[in-house]
KOLTI-916332 format. One record per residue (C-alpha): x, y, z. Coordinates in steps of 0.001 Angstrom, whole numbers. Example, Ala and Ser with C-alpha at 12.3 -4.5 7.8 and 13.67 -1.06 7.14 Angstrom:
# residues 2
u/v/w
12300/-4500/7800
13670/-1060/7140
This chain:
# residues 222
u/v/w
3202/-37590/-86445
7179/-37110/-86384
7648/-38487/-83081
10383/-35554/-82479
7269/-33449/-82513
5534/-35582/-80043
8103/-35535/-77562
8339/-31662/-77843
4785/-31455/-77108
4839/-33602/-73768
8087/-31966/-72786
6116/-28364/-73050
2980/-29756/-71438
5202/-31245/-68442
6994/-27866/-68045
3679/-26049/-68122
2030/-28374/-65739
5231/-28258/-63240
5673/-24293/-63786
1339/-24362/-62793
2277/-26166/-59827
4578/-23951/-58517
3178/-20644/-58820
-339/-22588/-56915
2165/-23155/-53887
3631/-19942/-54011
456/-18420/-54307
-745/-20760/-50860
2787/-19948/-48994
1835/-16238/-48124
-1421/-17059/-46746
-360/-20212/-44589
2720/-18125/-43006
282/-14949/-42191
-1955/-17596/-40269
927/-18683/-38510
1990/-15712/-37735
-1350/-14608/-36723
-1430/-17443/-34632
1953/-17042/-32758
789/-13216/-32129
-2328/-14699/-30673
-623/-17030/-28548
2317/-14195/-27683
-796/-11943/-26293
-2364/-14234/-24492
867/-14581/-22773
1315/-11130/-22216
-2227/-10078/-21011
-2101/-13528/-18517
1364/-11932/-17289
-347/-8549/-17221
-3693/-10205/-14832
-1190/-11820/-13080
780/-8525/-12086
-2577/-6627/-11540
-3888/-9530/-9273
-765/-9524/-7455
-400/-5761/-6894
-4046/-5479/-5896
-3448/-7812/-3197
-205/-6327/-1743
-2295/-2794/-2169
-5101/-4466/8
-2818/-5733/3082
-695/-2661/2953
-3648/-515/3927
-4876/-2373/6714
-1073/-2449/7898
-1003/1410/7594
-3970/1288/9247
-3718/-826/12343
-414/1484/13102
-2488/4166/14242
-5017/2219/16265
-1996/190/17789
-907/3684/18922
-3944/4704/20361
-4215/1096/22659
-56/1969/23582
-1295/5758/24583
-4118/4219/26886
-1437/1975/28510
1043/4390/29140
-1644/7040/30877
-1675/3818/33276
372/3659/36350
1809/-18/37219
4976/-186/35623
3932/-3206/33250
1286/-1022/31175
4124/1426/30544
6145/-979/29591
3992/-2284/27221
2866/1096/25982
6341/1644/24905
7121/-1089/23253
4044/-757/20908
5717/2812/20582
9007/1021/20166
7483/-1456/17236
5049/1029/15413
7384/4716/14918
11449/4713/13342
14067/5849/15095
13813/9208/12956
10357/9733/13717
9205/13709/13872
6013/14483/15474
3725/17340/16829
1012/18745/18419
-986/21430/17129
-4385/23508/17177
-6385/26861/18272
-5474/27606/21638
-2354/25678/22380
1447/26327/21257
2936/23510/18632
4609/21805/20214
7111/19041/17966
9303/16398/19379
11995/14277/17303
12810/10783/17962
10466/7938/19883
11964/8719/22615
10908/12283/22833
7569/12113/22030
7291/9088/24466
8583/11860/27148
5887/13999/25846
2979/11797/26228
3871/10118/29610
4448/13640/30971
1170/15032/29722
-852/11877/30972
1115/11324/34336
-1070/13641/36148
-4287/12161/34517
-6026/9427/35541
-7659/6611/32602
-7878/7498/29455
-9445/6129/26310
-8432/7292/22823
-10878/6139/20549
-9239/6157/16211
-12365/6805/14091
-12766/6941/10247
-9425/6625/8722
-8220/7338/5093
-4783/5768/3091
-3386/7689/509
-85/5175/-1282
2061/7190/-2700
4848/4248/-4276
4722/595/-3715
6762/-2108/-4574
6368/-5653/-5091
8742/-8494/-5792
8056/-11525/-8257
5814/-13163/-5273
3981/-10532/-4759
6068/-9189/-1495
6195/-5892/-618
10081/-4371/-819
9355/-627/-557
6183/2059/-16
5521/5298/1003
2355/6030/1769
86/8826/4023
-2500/8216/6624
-5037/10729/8153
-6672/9315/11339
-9621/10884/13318
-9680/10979/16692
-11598/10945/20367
-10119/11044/23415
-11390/11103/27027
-9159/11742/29616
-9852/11619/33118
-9320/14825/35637
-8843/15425/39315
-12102/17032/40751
-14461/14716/38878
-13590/16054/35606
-12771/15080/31982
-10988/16595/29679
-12774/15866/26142
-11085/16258/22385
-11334/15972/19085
-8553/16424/16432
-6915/14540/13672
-3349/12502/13209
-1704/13273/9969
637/10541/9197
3531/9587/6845
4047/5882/6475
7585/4274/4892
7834/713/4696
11630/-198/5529
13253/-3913/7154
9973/-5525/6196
7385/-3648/8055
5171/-575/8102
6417/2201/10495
5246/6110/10975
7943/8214/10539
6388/11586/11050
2717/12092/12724
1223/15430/13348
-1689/15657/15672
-3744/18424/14911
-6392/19820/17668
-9884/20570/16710
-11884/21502/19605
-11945/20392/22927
-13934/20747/26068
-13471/20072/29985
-16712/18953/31788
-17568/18078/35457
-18557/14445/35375
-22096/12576/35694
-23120/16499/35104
């Protein structure tokens, strides 16, 4: 055979065989970059639903403590009340600065209910005036916070999980017994109706309304 002829025959057959070759890796390409990119996404939401547990866990948590802060501001009141019904000068003293630690400076409260005029007071300092004068003339008394419910309105958290603002309300029940002249006590029932801001790091009530549900005065050991 004319070796001309021979030579154009391998020359095709090499072309063919390096033209089969590259469509068989272009044909592979697609297929190994979809895997990697299926496997980056995989690896991308893993990241983001870790971040995401992370967040959650971390909210939850900050959700958690925040309630029983809101919380222990209205049975801290209740203890401070108590104190300041007392007479020796340290018990008042004390009372107010719970008062002091527990309300802002802007706080706005009242007293409510069937049979008595509202009465509202602005500042700590007024309703302080309010409850010492209302006490004074009593002897002991015990106010005793019952079931308790937390309603967060906003919270927010920094990158550890610390909380940097919040807004929240808090509806108290309550008992209190309060001692009378003549062997008497004065019994009630009513409600505190809260609003909680978190500001300078802590919890504080801002405004509290105390709503009267029924009360009762009794002769006691009757």
């Amino acid at each position: 055979m004319n070796t001309k002829i021979l030579l154009c025959i391998y020359l095709g057959l090499f072309l063919f065989t390096v033209a089969m070759m590259t469509d068989s890796k272009n044909e592979r390409s697609p297929l190994e970059s979809t895997k990697q990119h299926a496997g980056w996404a995989q690896e991308q939401l893993a990241m983001t639903n870790g971040n995401k547990l992370y967040d959650t866990a971390f909210m939850a948590g900050a959700r958690h403590q925040a309630t029983l802060d809101i919380e222990y501001l209205q049975r801290r009141y209740a203890y401070a009340t108590d104190l300041l019904g007392l007479t020796d000068p340290s018990s008042i003293a004390r009372g107010n600065s719970i008062y002091q630690d527990i309300f802002s400076e802007d706080l706005q409260a009242s007293f409510f209910g069937p049979g008595v005029d509202t009465i509202k007071k602005s500042g700590i300092s007024g309703w302080l005036e309010l409850v010492t004068n209302s006490l004074g003339p009593m002897g002991p008394t015990q106010h005793l916070i019952g079931t308790q419910l937390v309603d967060i309105k906003e919270l927010e958290i920094d990158d550890f999980g610390n909380i940097v603002k919040g807004e929240a309300l808090l509806r108290s029940y309550l008992q209190a017994w309060h001692t009378l002249p003549d062997q008497k006590v004065w019994l009630a029932l009513g409600t505190y109706h809260s609003k909680v801001r978190f500001s300078d790091g802590r919890w504080k009530i801002w405004q509290m309304n105390l709503e009267l549900t029924v009360d009762e005065t009794r002769q006691m050991n009757d």
